[in-house]
C-alpha positions as CSV (number, residue, x, y, z in Angstrom):
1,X,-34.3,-20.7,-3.2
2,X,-35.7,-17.3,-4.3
3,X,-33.9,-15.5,-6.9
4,X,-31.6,-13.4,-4.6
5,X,-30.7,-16.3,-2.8
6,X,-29.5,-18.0,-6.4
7,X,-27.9,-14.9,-7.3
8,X,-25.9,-14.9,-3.8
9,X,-25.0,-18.4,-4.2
10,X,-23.8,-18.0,-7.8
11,X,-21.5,-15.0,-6.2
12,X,-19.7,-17.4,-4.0
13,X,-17.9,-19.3,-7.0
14,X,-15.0,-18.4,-8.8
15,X,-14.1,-19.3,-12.8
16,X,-11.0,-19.3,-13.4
17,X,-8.2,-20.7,-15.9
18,X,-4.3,-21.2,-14.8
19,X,-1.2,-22.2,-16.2
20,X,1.9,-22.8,-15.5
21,X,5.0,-20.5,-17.0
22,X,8.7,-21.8,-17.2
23,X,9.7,-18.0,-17.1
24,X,7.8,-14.0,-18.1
25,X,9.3,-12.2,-20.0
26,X,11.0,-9.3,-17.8
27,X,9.5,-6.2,-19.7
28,X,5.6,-8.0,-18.7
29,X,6.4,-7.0,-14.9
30,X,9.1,-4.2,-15.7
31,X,6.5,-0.9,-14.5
32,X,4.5,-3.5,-12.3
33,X,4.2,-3.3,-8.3
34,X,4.0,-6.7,-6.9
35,X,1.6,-7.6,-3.7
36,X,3.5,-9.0,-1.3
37,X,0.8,-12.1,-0.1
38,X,1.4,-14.4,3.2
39,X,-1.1,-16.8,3.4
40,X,-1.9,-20.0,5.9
41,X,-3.8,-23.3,5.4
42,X,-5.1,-24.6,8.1
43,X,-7.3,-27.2,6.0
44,X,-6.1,-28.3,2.8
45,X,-7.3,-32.1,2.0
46,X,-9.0,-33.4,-1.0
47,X,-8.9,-30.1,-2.7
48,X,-10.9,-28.4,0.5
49,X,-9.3,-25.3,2.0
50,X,-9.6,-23.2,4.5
51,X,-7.0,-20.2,4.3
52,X,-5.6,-16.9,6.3
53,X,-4.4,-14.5,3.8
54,X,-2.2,-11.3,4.4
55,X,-1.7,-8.8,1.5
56,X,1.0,-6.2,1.4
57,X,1.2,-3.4,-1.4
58,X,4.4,-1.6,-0.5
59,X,6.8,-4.3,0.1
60,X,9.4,-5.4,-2.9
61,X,11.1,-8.7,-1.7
62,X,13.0,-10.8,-4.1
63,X,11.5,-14.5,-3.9
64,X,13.9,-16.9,-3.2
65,X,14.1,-21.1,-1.7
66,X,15.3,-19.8,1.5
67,X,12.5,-16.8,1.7
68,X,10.7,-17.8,4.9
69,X,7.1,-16.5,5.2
70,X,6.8,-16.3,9.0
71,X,10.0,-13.8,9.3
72,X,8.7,-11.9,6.5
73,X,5.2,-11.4,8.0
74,X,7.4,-10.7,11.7
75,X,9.8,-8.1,10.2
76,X,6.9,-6.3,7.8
77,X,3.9,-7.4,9.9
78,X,2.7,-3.9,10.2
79,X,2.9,-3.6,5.8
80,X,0.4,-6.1,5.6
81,X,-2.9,-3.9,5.7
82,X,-5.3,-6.2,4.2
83,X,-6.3,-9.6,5.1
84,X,-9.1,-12.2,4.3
85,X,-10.5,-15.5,5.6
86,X,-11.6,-17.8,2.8
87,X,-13.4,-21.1,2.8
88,X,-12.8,-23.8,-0.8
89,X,-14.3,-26.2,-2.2
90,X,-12.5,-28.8,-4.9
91,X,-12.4,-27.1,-8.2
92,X,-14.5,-28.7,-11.1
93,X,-13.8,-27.5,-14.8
94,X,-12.2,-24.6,-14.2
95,X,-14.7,-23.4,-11.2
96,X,-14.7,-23.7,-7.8
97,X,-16.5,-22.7,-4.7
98,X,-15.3,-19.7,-2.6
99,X,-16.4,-17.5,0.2
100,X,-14.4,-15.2,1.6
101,X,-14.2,-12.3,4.3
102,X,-12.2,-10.0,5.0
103,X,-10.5,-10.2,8.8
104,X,-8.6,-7.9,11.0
105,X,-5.0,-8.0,9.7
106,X,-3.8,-7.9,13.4
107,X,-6.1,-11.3,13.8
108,X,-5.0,-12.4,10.5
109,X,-1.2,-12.3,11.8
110,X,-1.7,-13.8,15.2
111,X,-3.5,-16.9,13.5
112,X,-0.7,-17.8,10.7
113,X,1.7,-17.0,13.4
114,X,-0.1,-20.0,15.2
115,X,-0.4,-22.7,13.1
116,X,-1.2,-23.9,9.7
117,X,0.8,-24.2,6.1
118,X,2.4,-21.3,5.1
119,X,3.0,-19.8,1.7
120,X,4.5,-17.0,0.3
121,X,4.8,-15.2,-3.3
122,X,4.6,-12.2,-5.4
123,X,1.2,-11.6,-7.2
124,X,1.5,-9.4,-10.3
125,X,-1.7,-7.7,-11.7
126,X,-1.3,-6.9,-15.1
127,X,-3.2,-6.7,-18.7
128,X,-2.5,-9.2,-20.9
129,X,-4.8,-8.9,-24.1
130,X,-8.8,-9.2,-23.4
131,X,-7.9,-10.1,-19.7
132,X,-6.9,-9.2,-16.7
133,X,-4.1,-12.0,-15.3
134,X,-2.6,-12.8,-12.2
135,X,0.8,-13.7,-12.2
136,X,2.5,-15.3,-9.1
137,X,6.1,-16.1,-8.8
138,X,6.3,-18.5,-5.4
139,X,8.9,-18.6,-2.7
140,X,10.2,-20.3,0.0
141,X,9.8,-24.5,-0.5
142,X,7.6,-23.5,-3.7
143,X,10.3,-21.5,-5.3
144,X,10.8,-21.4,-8.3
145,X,7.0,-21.5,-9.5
146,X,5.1,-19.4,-11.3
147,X,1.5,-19.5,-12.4
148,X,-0.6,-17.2,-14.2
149,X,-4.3,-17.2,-13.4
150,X,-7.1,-15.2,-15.6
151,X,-10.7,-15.0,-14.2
152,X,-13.9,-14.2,-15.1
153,X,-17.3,-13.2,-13.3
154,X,-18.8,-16.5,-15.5
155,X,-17.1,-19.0,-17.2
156,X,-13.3,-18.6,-18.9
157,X,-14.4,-19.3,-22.5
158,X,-12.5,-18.6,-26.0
159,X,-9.5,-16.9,-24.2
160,X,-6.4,-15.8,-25.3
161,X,-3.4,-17.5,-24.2
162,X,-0.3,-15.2,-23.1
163,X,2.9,-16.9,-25.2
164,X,4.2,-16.4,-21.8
165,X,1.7,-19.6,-20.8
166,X,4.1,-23.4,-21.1
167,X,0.9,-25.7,-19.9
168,X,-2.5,-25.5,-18.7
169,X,-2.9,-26.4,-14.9
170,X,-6.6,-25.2,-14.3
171,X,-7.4,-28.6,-12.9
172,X,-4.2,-30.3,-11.4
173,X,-5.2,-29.8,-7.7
174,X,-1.3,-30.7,-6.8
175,X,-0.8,-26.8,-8.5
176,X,-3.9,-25.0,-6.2
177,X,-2.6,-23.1,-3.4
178,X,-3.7,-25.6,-1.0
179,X,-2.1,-28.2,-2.7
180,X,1.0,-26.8,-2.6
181,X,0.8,-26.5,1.0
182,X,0.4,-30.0,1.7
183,X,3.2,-30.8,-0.9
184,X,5.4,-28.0,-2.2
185,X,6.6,-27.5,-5.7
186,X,10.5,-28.4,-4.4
187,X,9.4,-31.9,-3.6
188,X,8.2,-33.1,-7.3
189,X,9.1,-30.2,-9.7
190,X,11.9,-32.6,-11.3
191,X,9.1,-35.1,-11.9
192,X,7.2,-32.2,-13.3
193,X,9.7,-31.3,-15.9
194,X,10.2,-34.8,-17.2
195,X,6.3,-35.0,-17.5
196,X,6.3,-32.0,-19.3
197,X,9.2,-33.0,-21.6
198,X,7.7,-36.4,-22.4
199,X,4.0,-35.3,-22.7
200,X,4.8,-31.8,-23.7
201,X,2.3,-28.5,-23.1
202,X,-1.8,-29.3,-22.8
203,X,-4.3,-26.7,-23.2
204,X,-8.2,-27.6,-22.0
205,X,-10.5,-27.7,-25.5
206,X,-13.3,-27.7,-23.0
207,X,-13.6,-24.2,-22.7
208,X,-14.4,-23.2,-26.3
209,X,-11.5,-22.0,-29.1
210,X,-8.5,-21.2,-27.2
211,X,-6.3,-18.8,-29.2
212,X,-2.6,-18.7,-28.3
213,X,-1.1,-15.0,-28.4
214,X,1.9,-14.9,-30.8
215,X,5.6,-14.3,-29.3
């Protein structure tokens, strides 16, 4: 493998830290736009994914248990100008493999409209001290979730943790994407909560200092 080759491959992973957040703070999202995301699994086994995802920018919809994420993409189908085709791999210490390309959004529709697991949620983009973070409150049968994500071109290292940030989820594959299509949050987030009340919040050491931002 010749340089640019290693170079290309390296490109096709993604490092990344998430957590799980009980609640954010309103004023965090209060001047934020949210992307409105649809997105389909048609694989999503043993942490390997294959996924349809439609992105809207100019659609506010309140996220909610009965939000359904096929009549959303039917009623605003023509909002949802972007779209991508993305193949995973099983995430391993806070990386995992990704390629993705972007698709007609037309195609896109037609082929969550077809088949797969659907999901649908919010996705914030905001700044959060040294990082950029993602912030996506669920709906539908994953309501009421929310996770924040941070990522990094190389590996998440010494980061600061939003106060925002209850628990540390980078590698619980039931809390990926694809996991929660084949089991949505609904179905165990009681169990969750008593887990989380017994063992109480976890933060990875593996990843250098972690510093936790003050409230």
């Amino acid at each position: 493998m010749d340089s640019l080759d290693q170079l290309d491959h390296f490109n096709h992973f993604e490092y990344e830290r998430r957590f799980f957040c009980e609640s954010i703070p309103s004023e965090i999202l209060a001047n934020e736009s949210p992307t409105l995301i649809v997105q389909n699994y048609y694989v999503h086994q043993d942490n390997y994914a294959l996924r349809v995802r439609l992105n809207a920018k100019n659609v506010r919809l309140d996220m909610t248990e009965d939000t359904d994420p096929i009549s959303v993409l039917a009623r605003y189908r023509d909002s949802f100008t972007e779209a991508t085709l993305t193949a995973k791999g099983p995430a391993v210490g806070g990386t995992r493999y990704e390629l993705e390309n972007s698709i007609d959004p037309d195609v896109a529709a037609e082929l969550v409209f077809r088949g797969g697991k659907a999901i649908i949620k919010n996705r914030y983009s905001i700044w959060q001290g040294e990082d950029g973070w993602k912030i996506d409150l669920f709906g539908a049968d994953n309501y009421p979730l929310i996770v924040a994500e941070v990522e990094r071109h190389n590996p998440v290292t010494n980061l600061v943790i939003p106060s925002f940030c209850t628990t540390e989820i980078t590698d619980q594959a039931r809390f990926s994407n694809d996991g929660l299509a084949g089991k949505p949050f609904s179905a165990w987030k009681d169990s969750f909560a008593s887990e989380l009340e017994e063992v109480g919040p976890l933060f990875l050491d593996s990843f250098g200092e972690n510093r936790r931002e003050e409230e």
